[in-house]
DRENTI-624037 format. One record per residue (C-alpha): residue number from 1; residue in one letter; x, y negated, z negated. Coordinates in Angstrom, 3 decimals, always signed. Layout:
+-----+-----+----------+----------+----------+
!   n ! res !        X !        Y !        Z !
+-----+-----+----------+----------+----------+
! NUM !   A !        X !        Y !        Z !
...
+-----+-----+----------+----------+----------+
// end
This chain:
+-----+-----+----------+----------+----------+
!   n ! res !        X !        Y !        Z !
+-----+-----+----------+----------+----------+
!   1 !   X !  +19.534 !  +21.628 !  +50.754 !
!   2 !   X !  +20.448 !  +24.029 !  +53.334 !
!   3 !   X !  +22.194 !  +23.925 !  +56.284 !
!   4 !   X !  +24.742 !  +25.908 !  +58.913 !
!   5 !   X !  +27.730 !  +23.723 !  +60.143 !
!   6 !   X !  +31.195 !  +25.426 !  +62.260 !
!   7 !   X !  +33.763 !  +25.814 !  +59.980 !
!   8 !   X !  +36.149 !  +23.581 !  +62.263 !
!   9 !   X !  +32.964 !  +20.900 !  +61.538 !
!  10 !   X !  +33.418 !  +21.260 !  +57.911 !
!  11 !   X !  +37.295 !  +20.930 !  +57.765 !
!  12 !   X !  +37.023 !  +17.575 !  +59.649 !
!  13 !   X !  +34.713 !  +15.910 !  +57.740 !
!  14 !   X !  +36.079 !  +17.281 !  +54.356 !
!  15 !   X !  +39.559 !  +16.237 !  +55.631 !
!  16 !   X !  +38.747 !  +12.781 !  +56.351 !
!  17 !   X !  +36.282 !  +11.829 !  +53.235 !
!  18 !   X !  +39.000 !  +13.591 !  +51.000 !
!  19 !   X !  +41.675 !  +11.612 !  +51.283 !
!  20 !   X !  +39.103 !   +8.517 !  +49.479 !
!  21 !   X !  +38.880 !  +10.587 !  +46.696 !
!  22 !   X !  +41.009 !   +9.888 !  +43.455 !
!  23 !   X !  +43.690 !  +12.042 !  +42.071 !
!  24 !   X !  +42.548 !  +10.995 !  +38.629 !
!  25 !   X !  +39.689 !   +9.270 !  +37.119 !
!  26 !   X !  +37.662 !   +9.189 !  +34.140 !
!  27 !   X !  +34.393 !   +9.223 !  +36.171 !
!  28 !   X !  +33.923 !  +12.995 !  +36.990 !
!  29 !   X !  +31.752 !  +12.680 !  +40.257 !
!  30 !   X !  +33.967 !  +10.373 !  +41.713 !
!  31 !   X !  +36.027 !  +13.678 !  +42.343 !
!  32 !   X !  +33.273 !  +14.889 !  +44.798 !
!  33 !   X !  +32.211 !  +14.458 !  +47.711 !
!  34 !   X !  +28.319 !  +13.426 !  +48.481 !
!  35 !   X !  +26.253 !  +15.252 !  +51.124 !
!  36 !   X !  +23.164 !  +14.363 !  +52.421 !
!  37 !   X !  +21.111 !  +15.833 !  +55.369 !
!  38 !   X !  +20.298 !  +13.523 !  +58.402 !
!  39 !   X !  +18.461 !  +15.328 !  +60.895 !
!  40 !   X !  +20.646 !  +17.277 !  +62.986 !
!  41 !   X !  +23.798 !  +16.430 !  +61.220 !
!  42 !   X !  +25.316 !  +15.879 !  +57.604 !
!  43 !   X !  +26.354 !  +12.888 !  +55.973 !
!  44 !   X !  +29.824 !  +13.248 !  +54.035 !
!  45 !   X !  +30.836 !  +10.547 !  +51.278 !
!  46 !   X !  +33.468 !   +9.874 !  +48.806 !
!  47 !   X !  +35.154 !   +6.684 !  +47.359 !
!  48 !   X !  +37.413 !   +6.116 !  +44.652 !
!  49 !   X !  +35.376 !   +2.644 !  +44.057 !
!  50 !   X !  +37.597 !   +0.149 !  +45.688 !
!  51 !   X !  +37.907 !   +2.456 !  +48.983 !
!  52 !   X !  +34.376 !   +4.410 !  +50.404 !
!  53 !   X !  +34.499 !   +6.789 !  +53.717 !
!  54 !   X !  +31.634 !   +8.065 !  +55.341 !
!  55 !   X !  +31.498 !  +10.725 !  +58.072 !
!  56 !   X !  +28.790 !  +12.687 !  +59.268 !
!  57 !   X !  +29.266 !  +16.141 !  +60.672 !
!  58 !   X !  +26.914 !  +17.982 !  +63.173 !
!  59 !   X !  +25.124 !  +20.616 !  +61.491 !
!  60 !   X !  +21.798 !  +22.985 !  +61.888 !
!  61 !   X !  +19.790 !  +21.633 !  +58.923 !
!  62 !   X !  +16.973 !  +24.572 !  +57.248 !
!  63 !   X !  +16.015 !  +22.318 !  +54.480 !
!  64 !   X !  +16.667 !  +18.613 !  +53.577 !
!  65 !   X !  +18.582 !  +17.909 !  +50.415 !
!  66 !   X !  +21.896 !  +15.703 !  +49.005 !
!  67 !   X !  +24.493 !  +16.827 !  +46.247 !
!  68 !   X !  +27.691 !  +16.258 !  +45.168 !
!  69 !   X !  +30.281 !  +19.238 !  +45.047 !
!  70 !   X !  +34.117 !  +19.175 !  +43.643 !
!  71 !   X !  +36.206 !  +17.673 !  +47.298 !
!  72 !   X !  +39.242 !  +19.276 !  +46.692 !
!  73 !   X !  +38.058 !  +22.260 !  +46.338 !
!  74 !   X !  +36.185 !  +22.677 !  +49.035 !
!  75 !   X !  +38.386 !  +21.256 !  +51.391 !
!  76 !   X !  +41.000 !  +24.597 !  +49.901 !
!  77 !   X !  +38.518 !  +27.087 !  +50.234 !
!  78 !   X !  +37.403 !  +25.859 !  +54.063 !
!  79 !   X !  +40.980 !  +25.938 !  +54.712 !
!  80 !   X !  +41.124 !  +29.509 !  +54.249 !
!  81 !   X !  +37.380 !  +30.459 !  +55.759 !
!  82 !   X !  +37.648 !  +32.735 !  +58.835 !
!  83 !   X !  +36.546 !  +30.628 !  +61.947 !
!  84 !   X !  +32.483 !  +31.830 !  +61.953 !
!  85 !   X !  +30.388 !  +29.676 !  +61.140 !
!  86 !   X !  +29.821 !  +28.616 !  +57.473 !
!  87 !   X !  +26.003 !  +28.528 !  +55.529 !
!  88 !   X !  +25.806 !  +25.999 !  +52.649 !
!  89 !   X !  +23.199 !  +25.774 !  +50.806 !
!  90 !   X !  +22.488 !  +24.813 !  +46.815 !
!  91 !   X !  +20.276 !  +25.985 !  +43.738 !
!  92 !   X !  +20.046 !  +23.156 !  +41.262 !
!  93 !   X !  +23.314 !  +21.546 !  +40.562 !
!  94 !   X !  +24.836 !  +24.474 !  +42.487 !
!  95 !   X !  +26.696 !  +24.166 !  +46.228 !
!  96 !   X !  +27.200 !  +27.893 !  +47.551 !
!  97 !   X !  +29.299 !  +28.637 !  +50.449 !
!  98 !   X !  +28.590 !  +31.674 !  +52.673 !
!  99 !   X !  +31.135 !  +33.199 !  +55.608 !
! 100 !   X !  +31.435 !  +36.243 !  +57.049 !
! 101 !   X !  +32.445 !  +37.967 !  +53.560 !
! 102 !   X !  +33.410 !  +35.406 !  +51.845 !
! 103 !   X !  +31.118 !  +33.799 !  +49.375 !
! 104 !   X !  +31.687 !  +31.043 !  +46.613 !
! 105 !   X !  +29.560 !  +29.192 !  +44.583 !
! 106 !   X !  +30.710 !  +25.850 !  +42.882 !
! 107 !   X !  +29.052 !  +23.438 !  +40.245 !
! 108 !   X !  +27.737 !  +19.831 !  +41.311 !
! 109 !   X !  +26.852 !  +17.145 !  +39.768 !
! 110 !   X !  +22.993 !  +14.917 !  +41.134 !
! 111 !   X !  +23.143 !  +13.051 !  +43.951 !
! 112 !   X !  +22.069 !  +10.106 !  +42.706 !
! 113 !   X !  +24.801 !   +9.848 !  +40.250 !
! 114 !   X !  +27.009 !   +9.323 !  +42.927 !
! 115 !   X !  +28.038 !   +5.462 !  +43.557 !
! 116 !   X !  +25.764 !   +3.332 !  +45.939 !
! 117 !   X !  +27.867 !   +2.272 !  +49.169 !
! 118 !   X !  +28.677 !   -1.311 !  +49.649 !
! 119 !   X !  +25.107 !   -2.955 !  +51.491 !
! 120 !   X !  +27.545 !   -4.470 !  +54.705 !
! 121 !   X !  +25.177 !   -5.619 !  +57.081 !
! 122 !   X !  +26.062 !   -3.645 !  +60.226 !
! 123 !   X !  +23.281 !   -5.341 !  +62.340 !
! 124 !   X !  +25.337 !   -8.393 !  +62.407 !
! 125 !   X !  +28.410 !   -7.181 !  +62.644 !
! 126 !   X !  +31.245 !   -8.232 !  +64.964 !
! 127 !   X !  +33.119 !   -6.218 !  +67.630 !
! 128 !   X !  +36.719 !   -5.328 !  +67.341 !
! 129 !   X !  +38.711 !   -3.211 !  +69.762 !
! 130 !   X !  +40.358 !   -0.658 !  +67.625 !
! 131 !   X !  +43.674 !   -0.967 !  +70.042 !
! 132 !   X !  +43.901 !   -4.672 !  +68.621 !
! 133 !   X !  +43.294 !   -3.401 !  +64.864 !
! 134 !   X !  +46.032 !   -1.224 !  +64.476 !
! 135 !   X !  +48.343 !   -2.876 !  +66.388 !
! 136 !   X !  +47.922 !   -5.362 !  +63.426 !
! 137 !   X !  +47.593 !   -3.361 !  +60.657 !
! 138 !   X !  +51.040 !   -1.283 !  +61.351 !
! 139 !   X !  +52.555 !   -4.540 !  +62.284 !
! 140 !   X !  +51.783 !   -6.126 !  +58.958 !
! 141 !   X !  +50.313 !   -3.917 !  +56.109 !
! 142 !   X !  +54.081 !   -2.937 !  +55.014 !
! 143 !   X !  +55.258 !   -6.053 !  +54.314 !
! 144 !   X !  +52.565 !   -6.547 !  +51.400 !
! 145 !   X !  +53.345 !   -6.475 !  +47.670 !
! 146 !   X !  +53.167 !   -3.931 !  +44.752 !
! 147 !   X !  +53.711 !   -5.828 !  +41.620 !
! 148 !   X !  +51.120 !   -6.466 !  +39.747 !
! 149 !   X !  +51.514 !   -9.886 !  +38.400 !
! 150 !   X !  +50.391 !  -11.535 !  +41.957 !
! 151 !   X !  +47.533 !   -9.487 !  +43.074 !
! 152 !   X !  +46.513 !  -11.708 !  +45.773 !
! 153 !   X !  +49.833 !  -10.462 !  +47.397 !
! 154 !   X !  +48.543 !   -7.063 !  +47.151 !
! 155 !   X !  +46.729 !   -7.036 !  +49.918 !
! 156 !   X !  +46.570 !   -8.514 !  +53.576 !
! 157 !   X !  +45.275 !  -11.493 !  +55.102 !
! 158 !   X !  +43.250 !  -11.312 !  +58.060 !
! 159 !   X !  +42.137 !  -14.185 !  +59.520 !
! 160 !   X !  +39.325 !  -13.728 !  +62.600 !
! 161 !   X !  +38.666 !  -16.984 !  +64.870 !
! 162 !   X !  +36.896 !  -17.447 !  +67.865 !
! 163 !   X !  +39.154 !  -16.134 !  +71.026 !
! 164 !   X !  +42.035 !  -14.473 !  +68.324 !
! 165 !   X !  +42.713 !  -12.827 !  +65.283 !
! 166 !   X !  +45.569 !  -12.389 !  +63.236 !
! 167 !   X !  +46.928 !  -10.347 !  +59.950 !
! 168 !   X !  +49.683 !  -12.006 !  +57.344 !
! 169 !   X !  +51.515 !   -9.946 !  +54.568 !
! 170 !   X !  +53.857 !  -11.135 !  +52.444 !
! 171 !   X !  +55.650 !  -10.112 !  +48.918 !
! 172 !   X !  +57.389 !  -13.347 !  +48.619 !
! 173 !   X !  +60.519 !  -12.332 !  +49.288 !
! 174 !   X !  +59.880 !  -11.043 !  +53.427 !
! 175 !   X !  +56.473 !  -11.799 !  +55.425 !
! 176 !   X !  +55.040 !  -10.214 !  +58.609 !
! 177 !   X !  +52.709 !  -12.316 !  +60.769 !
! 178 !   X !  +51.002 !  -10.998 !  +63.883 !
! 179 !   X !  +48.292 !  -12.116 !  +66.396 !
! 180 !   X !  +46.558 !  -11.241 !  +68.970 !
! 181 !   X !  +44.016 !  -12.621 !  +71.607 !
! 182 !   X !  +40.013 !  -11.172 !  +71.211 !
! 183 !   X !  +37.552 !  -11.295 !  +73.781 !
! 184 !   X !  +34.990 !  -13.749 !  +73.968 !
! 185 !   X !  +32.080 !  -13.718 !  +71.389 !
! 186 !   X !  +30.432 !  -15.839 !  +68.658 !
! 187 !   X !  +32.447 !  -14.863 !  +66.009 !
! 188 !   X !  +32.754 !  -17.684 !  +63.252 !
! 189 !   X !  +35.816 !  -18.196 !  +61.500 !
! 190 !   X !  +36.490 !  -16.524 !  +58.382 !
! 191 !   X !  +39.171 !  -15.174 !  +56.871 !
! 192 !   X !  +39.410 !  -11.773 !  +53.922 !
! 193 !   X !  +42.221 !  -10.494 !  +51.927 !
! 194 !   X !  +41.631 !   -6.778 !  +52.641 !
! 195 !   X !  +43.856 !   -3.827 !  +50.577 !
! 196 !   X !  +46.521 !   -1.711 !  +52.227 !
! 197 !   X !  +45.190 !   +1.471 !  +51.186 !
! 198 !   X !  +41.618 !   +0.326 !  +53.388 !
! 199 !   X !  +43.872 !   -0.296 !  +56.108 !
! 200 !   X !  +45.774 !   +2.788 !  +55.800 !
! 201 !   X !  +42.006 !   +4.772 !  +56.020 !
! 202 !   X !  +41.225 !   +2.521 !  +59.080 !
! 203 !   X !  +44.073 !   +3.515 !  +60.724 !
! 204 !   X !  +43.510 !   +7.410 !  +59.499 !
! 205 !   X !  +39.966 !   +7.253 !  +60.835 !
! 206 !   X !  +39.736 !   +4.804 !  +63.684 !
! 207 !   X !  +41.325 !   +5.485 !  +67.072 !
! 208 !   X !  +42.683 !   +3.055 !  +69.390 !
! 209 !   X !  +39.992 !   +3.710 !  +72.013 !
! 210 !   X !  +37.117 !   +2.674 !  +69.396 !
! 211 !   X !  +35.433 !   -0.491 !  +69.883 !
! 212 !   X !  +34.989 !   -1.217 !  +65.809 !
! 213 !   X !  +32.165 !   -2.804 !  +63.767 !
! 214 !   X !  +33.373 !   -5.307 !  +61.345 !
! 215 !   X !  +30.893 !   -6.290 !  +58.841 !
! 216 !   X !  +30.367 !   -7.849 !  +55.182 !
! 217 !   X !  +28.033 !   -8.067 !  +52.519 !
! 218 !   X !  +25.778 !  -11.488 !  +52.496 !
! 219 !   X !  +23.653 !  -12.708 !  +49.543 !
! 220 !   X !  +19.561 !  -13.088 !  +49.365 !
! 221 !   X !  +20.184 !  -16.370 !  +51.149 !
! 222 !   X !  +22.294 !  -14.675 !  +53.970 !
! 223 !   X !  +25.669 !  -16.316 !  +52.960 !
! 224 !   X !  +28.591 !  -14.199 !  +53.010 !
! 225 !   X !  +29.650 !  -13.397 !  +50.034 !
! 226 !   X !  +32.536 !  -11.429 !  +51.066 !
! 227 !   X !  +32.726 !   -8.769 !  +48.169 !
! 228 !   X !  +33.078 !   -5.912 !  +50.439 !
! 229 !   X !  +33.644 !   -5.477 !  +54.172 !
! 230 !   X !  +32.540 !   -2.064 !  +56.639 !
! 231 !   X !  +34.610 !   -0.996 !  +59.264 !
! 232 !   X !  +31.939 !   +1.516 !  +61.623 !
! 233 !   X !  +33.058 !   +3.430 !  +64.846 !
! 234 !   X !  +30.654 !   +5.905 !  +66.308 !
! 235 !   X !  +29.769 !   +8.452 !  +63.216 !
! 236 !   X !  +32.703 !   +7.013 !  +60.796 !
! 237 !   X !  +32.533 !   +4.458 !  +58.392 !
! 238 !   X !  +34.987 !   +2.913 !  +55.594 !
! 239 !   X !  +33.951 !   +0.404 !  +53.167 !
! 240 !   X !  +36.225 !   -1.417 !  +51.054 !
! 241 !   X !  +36.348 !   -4.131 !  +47.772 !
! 242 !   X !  +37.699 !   -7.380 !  +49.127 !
! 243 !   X !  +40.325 !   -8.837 !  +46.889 !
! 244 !   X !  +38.991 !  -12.325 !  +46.043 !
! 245 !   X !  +41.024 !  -15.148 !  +45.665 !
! 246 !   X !  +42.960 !  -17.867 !  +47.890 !
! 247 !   X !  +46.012 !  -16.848 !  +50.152 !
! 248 !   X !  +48.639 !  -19.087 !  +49.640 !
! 249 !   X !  +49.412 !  -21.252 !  +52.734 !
! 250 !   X !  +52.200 !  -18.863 !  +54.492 !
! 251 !   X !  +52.556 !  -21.567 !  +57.147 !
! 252 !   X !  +54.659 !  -23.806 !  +54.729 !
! 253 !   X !  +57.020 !  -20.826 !  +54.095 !
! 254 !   X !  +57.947 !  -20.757 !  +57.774 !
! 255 !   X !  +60.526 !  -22.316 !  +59.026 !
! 256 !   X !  +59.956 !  -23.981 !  +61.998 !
! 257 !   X !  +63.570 !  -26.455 !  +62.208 !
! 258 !   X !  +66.280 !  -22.725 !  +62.684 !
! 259 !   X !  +68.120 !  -24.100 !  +65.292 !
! 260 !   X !  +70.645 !  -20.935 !  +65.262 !
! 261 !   X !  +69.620 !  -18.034 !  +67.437 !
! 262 !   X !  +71.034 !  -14.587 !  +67.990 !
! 263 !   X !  +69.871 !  -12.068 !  +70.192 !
! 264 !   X !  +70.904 !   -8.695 !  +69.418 !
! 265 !   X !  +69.807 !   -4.897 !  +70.344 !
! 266 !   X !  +67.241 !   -3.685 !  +68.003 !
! 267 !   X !  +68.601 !   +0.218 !  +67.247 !
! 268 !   X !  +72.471 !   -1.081 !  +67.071 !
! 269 !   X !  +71.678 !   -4.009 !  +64.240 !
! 270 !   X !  +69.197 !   -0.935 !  +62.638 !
! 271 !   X !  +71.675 !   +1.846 !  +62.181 !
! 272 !   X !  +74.733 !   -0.659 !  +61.401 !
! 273 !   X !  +72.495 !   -2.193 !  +58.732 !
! 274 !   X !  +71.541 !   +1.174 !  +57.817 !
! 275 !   X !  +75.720 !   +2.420 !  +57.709 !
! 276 !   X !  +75.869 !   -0.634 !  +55.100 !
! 277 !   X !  +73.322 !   +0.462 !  +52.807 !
! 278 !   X !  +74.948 !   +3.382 !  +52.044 !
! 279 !   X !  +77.715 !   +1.338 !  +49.793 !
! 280 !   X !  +75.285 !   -1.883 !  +49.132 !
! 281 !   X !  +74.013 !   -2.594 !  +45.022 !
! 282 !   X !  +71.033 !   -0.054 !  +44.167 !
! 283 !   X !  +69.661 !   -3.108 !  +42.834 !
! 284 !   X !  +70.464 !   -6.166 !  +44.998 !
! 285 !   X !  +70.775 !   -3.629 !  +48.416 !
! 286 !   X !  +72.760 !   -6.966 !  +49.801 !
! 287 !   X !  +74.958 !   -6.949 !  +52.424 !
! 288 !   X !  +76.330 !   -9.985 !  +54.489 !
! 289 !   X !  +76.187 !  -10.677 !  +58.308 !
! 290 !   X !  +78.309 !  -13.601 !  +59.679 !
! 291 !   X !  +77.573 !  -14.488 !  +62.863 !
! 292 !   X !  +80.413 !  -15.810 !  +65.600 !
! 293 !   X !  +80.118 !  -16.589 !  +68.901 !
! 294 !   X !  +79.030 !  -13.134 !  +70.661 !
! 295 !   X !  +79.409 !  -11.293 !  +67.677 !
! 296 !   X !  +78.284 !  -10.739 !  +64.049 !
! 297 !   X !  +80.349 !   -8.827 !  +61.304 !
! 298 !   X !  +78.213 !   -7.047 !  +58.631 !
! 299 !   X !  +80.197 !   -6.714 !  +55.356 !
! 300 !   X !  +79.432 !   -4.782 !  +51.815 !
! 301 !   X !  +81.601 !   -5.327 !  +48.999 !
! 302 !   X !  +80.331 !   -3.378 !  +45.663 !
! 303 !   X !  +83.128 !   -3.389 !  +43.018 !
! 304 !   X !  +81.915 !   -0.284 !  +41.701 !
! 305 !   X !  +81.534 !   +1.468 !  +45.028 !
! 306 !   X !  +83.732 !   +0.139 !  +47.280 !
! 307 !   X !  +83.293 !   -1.773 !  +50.082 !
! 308 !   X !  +82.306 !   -1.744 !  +53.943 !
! 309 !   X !  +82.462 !   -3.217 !  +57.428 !
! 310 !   X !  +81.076 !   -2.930 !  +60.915 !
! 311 !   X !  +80.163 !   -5.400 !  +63.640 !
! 312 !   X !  +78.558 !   -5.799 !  +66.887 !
! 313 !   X !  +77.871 !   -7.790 !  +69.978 !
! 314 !   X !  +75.244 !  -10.228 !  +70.560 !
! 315 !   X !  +74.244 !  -13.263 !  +72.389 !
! 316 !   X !  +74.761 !  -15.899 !  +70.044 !
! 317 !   X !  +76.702 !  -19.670 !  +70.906 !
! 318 !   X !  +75.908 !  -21.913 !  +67.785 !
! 319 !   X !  +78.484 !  -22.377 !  +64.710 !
! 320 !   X !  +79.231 !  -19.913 !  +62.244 !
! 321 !   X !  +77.802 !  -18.655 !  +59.609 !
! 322 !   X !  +77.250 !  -16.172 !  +56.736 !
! 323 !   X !  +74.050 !  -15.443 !  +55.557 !
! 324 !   X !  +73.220 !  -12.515 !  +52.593 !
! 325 !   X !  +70.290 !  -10.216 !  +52.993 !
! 326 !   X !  +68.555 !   -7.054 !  +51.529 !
! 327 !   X !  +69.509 !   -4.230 !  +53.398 !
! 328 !   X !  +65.826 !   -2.610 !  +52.763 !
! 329 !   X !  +63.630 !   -5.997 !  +54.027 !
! 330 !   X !  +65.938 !   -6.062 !  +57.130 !
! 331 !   X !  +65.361 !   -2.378 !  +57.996 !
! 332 !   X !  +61.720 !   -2.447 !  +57.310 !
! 333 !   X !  +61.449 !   -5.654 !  +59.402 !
! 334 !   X !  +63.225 !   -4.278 !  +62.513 !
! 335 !   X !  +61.632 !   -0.427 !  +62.329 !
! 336 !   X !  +58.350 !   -2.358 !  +63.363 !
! 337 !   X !  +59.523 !   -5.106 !  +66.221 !
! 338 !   X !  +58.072 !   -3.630 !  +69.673 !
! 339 !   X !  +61.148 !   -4.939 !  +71.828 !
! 340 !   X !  +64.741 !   -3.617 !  +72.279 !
! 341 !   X !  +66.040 !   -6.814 !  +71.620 !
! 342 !   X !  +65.380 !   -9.159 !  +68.726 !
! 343 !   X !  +65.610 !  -12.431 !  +68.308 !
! 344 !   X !  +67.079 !  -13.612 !  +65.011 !
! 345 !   X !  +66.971 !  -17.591 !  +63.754 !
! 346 !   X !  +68.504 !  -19.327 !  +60.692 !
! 347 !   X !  +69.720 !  -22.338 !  +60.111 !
! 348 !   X !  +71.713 !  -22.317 !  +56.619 !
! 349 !   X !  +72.470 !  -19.550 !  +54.636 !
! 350 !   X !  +70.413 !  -20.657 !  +51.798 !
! 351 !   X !  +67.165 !  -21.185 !  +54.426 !
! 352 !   X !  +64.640 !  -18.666 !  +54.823 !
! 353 !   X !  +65.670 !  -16.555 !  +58.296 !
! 354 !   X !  +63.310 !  -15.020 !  +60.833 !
! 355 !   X !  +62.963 !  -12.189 !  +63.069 !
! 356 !   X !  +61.057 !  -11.868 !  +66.330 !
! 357 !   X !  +60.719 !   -9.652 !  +69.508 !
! 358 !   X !  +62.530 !  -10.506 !  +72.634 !
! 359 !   X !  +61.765 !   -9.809 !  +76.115 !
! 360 !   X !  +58.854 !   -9.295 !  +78.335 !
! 361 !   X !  +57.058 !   -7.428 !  +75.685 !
! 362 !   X !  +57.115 !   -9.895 !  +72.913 !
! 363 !   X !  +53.903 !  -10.523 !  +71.479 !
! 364 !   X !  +52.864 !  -13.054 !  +68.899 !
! 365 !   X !  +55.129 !  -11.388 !  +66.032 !
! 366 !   X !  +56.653 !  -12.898 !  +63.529 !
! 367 !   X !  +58.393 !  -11.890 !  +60.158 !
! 368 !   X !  +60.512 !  -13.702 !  +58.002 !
! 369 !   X !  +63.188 !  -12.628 !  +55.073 !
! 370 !   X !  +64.595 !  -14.840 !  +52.453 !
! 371 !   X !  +68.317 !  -14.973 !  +52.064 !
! 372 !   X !  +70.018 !  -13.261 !  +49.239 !
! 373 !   X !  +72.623 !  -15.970 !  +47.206 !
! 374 !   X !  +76.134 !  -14.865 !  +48.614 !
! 375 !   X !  +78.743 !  -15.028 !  +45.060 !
! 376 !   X !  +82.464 !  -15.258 !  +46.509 !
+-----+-----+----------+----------+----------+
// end
């Protein structure tokens, strides 16, 4: 293999196939990177197993080839390559890298011990705008859990139907739910539990301009089998491991009888809740809000600490009440509503509360936090 690519080329498509590549393993050639000649480009590759990303990189190909070389590695040395352009070319299990004076030679491991890519079938794939895609995935992916003993939490629903799709994460104790409205098309329900770190690549990799290919891998007899799904915009591709399982029904956890309703501005309630944190429990974070009419009083009491109190108007008419939350679920919850005014509803302190966008700008958003028991 030999080839001549721009040393701006190489940086970008070593920069965004890197970050797939893990910071341990036992596998050694899962810390490299793949590359493989395609007529007047190069294909770049690397995957940790459960996340693959593809790029390919214009380049002036002499000779046809594919290795794998250390990622890392050469993602440092291209860092610090003057800005000519940059010869690559290998002997054996060899990648050598030639600018201006600079030369270095690094050992490889065969191509074709390198892990196969998930076989998504891009032909029938379905269309996406990328616009809609992140919109969900920033509006959702934080709210999903990292413990270990419910790994279907561990990753995020997303649920694609004909006219709409939509994107659910939840850790059982908070849960973020947007939608939004697709064009028209022939796409046929189905629904994947796809992992945040796939999401976080999409988002990475994919622009909002993109229109995106969604795809999945199908069996001999052309059902899905949803193992693995492709996300493929112009000369980008990620692939990721589906996590199999059921989602549990996140409609019954939603209230839908909170006849209480506050409206409140989104940056006041933030930084007050975030002047309460300072002297909540570093392990229950809890503070309490009690709303009157027009206002609501935020309190902290930690016997060890000492104790706190701030409050702020809002438009709220219905009877009083005190309701205990975690400081961190409320401040993750209201960094990602897209209004300046939220809408909060509850209807007893021990009931689950929610939080939604207000105004003009609202869109189909809605997340939900669990009360924290209040001890007199």
């Amino acid at each position: 293999m030999k080839f001549t690519i721009t040393r701006q080329n190489l940086h970008n498509g070593l920069a965004a196939v890197s970050a797939s590549i893990p910071s341990k393993t036992t596998l050694p050639v899962l810390s490299n990177i793949l590359f493989e000649t395609d007529g007047d480009g190069v294909w770049m590759s690397g995957t940790d197993l459960d996340v693959s990303v593809r790029v390919r990189v214009p380049a002036e190909i002499h000779e046809a080839g594919s290795l794998t070389a250390p990622g890392k590695k050469l993602q440092e040395i291209t860092r610090e390559l003057s800005p000519a352009p940059v010869e690559i070319s290998t002997r054996g299990d060899q990648i050598a890298l030639a600018c201006d004076n600079s030369n270095f030679k690094l050992n490889g491991l065969p191509a074709d011990e390198f892990p196969s890519l998930p076989a998504v079938d891009f032909e029938a794939a379905v269309q996406v705008a990328g616009e809609d895609l992140q919109r969900l995935i920033q509006h959702t992916s934080f709210a999903v859990s990292t413990e270990e003993s419910r790994p279907i939490l561990n990753g995020v629903l997303w649920e694609l139907r004909e006219g709409s799709m939509r994107m659910v994460a939840t850790n059982g104790h908070r849960l973020a739910r947007m939608g939004v409205a697709t064009g028209p098309g022939s796409i046929t329900s189905t629904d994947f539990i796809v992992p945040p770190a796939a999401l976080s690549q999409v988002q990475r990799l994919l622009k909002d301009a993109d229109e995106i290919e969604v795809a999945w891998d199908s069996g001999a007899d052309g059902a899905a089998r949803k193992n693995h799904l492709g996300f493929r915009s112009g000369s980008t591709e990620v692939y990721t491991r589906l996590i199999e399982g059921t989602y549990p029904n996140y409609e019954q956890v939603i209230p839908k009888d909170n006849d209480k309703h506050a409206i409140i501005d989104k940056k006041a309630l933030e930084s007050a809740v975030r002047r309460m944190a300072v002297v909540a429990s570093d392990q229950t974070h809890r503070i309490r809000l009690r709303f009157e009419t027009d206002r609501v009083h935020l309190n902290v009491l930690t016997p060890d600490l000492g104790e706190g109190h701030d409050e702020l108007e809002l438009s709220y008419g219905g009877e009083e009440i005190e309701i205990g939350f975690n400081a961190n679920y409320l401040l993750e919850v209201l960094r990602y509503m897209p209004t300046a005014e939220v809408k909060l509803s509850f209807k007893a302190p021990e009931r689950a509360a929610t939080i939604e966008p207000d105004g003009e700008d609202a869109a189909d958003y809605l997340c939900l936090v669990m009360p924290l028991r209040l001890l007199d």
